[in-house]
ROGU-115777 format. One record per residue (C-alpha): residue in one letter; x, y, z. Coordinates in steps of 0.2 Angstrom, whole numbers. Layout:
// ROGU-115777
VOVO  aa     c1     c2     c3
VOVO   A      X      Y      Z
...
***
This chain:
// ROGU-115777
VOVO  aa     c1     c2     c3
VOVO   X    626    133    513
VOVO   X    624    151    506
VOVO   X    641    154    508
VOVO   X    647    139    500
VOVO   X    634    143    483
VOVO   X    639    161    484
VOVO   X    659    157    485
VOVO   X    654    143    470
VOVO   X    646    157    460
VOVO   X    661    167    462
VOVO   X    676    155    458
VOVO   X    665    147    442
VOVO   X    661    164    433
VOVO   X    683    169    434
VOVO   X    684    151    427
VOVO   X    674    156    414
VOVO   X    681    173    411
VOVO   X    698    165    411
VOVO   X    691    150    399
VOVO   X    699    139    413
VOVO   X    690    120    410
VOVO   X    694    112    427
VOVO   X    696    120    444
VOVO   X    710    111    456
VOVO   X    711    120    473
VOVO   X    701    135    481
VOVO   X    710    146    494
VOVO   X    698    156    505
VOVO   X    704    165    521
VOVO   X    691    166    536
VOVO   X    691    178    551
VOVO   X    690    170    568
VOVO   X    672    181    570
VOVO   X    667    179    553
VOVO   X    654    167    560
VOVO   X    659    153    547
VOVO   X    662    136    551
VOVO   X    676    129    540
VOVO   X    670    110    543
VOVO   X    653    116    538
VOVO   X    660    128    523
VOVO   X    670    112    517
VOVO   X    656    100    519
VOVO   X    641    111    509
VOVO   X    655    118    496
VOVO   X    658     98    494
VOVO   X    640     95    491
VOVO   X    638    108    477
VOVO   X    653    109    466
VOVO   X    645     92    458
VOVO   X    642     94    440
VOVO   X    654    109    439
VOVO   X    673    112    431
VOVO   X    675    113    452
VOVO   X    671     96    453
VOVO   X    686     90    461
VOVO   X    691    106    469
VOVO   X    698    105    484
VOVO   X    692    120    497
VOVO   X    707    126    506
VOVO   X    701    135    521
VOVO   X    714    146    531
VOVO   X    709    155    547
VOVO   X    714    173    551
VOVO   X    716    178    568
VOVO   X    705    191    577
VOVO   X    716    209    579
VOVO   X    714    225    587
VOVO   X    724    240    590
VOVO   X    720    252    602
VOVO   X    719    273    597
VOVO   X    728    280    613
VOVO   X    741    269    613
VOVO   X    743    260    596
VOVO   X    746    243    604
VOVO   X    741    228    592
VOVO   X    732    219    603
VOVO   X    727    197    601
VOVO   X    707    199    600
VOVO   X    705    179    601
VOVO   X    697    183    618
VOVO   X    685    201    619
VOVO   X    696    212    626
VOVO   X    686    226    635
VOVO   X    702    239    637
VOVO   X    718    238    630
VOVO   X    732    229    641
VOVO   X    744    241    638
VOVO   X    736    258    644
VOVO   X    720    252    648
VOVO   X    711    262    636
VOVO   X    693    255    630
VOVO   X    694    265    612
VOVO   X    700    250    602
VOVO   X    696    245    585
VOVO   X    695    226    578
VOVO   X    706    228    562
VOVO   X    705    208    557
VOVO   X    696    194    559
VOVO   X    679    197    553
VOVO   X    686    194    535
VOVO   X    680    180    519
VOVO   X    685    180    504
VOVO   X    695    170    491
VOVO   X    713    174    493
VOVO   X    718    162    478
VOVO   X    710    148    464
VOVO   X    721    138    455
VOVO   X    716    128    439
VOVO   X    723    115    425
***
């Protein structure tokens, strides 16, 4: 729910520094390990948007997949499953470069 009241926060105070009246569509991009829920994002940002120019604003969530590249080797590497060395050299000095990220990629408004 916090998520959903701070994301609500964010999107009505650009309305209002836009002047915008009435909020259509909300476009928020979510990393694999963000540790959000989209069902449970959609559901609380549904509950709260009552009463507000977001009233009937659709939440569009998409979700980005979890990346990695390794430092020896430079390998992009698919992190949807822990990796504990790289699959190319078996190095162990990755980095996660995606898929911890949220935030509002878009908002669009009448």
């Amino acid at each position: 729910m916090s998520i959903a009241q701070s994301l609500l926060a964010i999107v009505l105070e650009e309305a209002q520094r836009h002047g915008v009246q009435r909020i259509t569509k909300v476009a928020v991009k979510v990393g694999a390990f963000a540790n959000v829920v989209p069902d449970s994002l959609t559901f609380s940002f549904d509950l709260i948007k009552e009463d507000t120019p977001a009233a009937e604003a659709t939440l569009e969530i998409e979700q980005i997949p979890a990346q990695g590249v390794c430092h020896a080797c430079g390998a992009q590497i698919d992190m949807a499953q822990l990796v504990a060395a790289c699959p190319e050299c078996e190095s162990k000095d990755i980095q996660m470069n995606g898929g911890q990220e949220l935030y509002i990629d878009h908002i669009e408004a009448d």
